[in-house]
N, C-alpha and C positions, 0 to 999 in steps of 0.2 A: 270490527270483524270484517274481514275481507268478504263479498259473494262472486257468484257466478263461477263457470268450472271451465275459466281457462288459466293458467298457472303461468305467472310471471316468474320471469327467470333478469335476476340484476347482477350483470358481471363486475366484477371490481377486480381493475388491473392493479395487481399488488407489486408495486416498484420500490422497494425498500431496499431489496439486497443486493447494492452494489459493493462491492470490495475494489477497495483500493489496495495495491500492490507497493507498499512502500516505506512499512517497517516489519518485514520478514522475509528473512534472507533463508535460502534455500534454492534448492538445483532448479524448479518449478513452481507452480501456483496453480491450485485447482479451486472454481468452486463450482457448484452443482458437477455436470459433468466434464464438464471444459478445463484441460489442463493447459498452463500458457510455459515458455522457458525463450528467455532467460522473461525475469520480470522486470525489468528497465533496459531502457535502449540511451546507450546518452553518445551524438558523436562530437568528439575531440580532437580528431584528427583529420590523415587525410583522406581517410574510409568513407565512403559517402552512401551506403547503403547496410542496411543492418535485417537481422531475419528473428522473426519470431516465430517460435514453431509452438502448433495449437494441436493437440488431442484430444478426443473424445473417449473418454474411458468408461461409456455409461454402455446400456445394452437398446437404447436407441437413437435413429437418427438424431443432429441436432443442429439447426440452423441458429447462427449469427451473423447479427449488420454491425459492421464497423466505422466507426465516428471518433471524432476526437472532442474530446469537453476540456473545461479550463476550472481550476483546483487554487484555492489560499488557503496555506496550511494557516492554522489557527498556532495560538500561543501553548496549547495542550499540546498540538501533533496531532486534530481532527483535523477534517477539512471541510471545506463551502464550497459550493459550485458557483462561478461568476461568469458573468459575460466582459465583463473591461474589467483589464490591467493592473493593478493596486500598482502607486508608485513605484518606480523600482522593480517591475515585473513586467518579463514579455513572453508572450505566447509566442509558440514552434511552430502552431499547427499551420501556419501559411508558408510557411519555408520545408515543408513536409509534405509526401504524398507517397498513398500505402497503394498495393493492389496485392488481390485483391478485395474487395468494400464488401463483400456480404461470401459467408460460406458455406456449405453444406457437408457435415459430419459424418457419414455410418459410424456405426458401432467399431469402436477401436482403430479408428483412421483418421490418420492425421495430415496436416497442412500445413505449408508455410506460408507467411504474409510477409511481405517485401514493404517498408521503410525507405525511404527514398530521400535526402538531404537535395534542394532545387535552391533555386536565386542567391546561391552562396554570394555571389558578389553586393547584394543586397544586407548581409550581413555585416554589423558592427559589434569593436569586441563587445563580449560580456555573456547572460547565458537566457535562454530562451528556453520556456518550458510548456508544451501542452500534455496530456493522459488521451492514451489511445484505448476507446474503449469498446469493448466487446459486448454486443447485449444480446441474450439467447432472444427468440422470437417461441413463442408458444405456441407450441400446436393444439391448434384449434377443431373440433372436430364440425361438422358442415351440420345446419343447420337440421337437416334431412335426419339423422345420427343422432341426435342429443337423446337423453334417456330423458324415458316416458317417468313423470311423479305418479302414484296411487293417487297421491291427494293434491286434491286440485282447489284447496281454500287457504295454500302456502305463498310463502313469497322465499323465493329460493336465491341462494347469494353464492355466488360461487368462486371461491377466489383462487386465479389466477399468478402464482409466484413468479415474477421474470428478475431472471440472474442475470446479474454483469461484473464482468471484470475488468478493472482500468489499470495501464502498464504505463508511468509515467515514461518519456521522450522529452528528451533532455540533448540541447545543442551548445555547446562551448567555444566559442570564440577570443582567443587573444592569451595573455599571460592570466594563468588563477591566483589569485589573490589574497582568495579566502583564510582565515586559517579558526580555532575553537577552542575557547576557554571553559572549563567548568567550575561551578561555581554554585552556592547556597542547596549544599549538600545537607541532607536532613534525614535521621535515620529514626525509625519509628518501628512500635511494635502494634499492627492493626486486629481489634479484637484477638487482644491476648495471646496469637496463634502464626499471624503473618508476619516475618520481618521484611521490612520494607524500605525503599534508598529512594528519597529523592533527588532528583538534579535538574539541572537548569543549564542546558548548550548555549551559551555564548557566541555568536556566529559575526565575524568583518571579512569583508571584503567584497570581491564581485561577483562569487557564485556559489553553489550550495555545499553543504558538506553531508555524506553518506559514508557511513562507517558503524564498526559494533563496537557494544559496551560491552567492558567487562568488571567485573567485579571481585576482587580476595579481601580474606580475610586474614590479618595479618597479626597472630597474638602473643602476647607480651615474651616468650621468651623467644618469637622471632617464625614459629610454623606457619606455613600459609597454605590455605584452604581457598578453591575456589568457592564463592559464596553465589556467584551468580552473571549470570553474559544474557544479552540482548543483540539480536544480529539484523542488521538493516534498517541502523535510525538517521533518517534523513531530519536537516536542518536544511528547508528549501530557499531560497532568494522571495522576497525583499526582506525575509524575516528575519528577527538580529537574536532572539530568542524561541528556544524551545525549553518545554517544562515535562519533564519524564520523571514516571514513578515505577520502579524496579522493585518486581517481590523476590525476596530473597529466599535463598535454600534451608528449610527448616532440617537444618542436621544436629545431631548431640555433638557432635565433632566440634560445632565451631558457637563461644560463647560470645555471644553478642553483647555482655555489659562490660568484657573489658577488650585489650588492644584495638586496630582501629582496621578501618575498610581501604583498599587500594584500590582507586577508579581510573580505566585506562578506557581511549576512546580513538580507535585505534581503524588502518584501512583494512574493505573487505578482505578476509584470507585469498579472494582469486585475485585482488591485487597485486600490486610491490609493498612489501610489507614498510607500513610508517607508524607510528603513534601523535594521531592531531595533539590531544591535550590528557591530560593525569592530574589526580589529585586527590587527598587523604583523609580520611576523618576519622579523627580519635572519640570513640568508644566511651561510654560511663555508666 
């Protein structure tokens, strides 16, 4: 049992909810109050500067510092935070600079941050990737200000949520190479209720491939139903494999034990329209 009647207070920075921006495609990305567009920056060309534009759609002020961190996508499509390079991987963020580095939001006002491509001559083909990321700063109130406890025989925890958002940057140098196979397609029905696709992106060459899935259903006397679409799935560099699991459309419409599934993996819609890889799986 705790004595004496002064009331300790234990802040705990709660750093959990970072969002990564990097498999959902959409005009924007918001989280907490911070809307980011576009959510990837990748330069390819002879463009050498790019803009990100950042809103606040909350009803108060909101301050963020901006940093860049470094990301290996995992065999799932999670990620790790690393400090050095996995073979076959190189970070952007020294051939890059933003301004500018911290901002301050009102209510429904927005900002641009400037993206910058430097020591281009420095660069060798291939493709270079770091995540610029956004981290709200918490407003804290002054020590003067804290609210008084009745009871002074507690131990008071007060947790602090801090948001970020990470927008990968993405530099491409030289001829793309890449191209994506699908493969060890597996279809399944999860607790009696979810139809569900697996896939496995097969990814060669020298740099990543981002595009959306889609999914029909295609039955035996030849009707096809969309069954299901995924937008914004990245297969990053050095990884030669990613492993996605697609739930699919519970419709009366479309019978999942017979004809088969058409899998198309295809470039984003505000691209030039391509189809990377396809492929089928029959039903039973």
């Amino acid at each position: 049992m705790l004595k004496g009647t002064i009331l300790t207070k234990i802040r705990i920075m709660l750093i959990g909810s970072v969002v990564l921006i990097t498999c959902l495609h959409s005009t924007g990305y918001g989280q907490g109050d911070l809307m980011v567009f576009p959510k990837r920056i990748v330069f390819d060309g002879p463009r050498s500067t790019n803009e990100l534009n950042l809103a606040n759609i909350g009803s108060d002020t909101a301050r963020y510092n901006i940093s860049f961190v470094q990301y290996r996508m995992n065999e799932d499509g999670s990620f790790t935070e690393i400090t050095i390079p996995d073979e076959g991987q190189n970070f952007a963020d020294k051939f890059l600079r933003y301004y500018p580095r911290s901002i301050i939001l009102a209510p429904k006002e927005s900002q641009v941050v400037k993206v910058q491509l430097t020591k281009i001559s420095e660069l060798k083909p291939g493709e270079y990737r770091s995540h610029v990321y956004f981290r709200a700063i918490p407003n804290m109130k002054p020590l003067g200000e804290e609210e008084k406890s009745k009871d002074t025989t507690t131990v008071s925890v007060r947790l602090i949520p801090v948001f970020g958002i990470t927008i990968p940057a993405i530099i491409r140098i030289g001829e793309n190479t890449s191209k994506v196979t699908l493969s060890d397609l597996n279809f399944s029905v999860v607790n009696d209720t979810v139809p569900t696709l697996k896939i496995a992106f097969n990814r060669t060459g020298n740099m990543s491939k981002y595009g959306d899935l889609s999914v029909v259903h295609i039955s035996p006397s030849g009707k096809r139903t969309e069954a299901g679409q995924a937008n914004g799935i990245s297969v990053y560099t050095p990884n030669t494999i990613r492993r996605f699991t697609l739930n699919l459309r519970t419709d009366k419409k479309i019978n999942y034990r017979s004809g088969k599934l058409y899998v198309t993996y295809s470039a984003p819609s505000d691209t030039k329209k391509e189809v990377y890889a396809e492929a089928e799986l029959e039903l039973k």
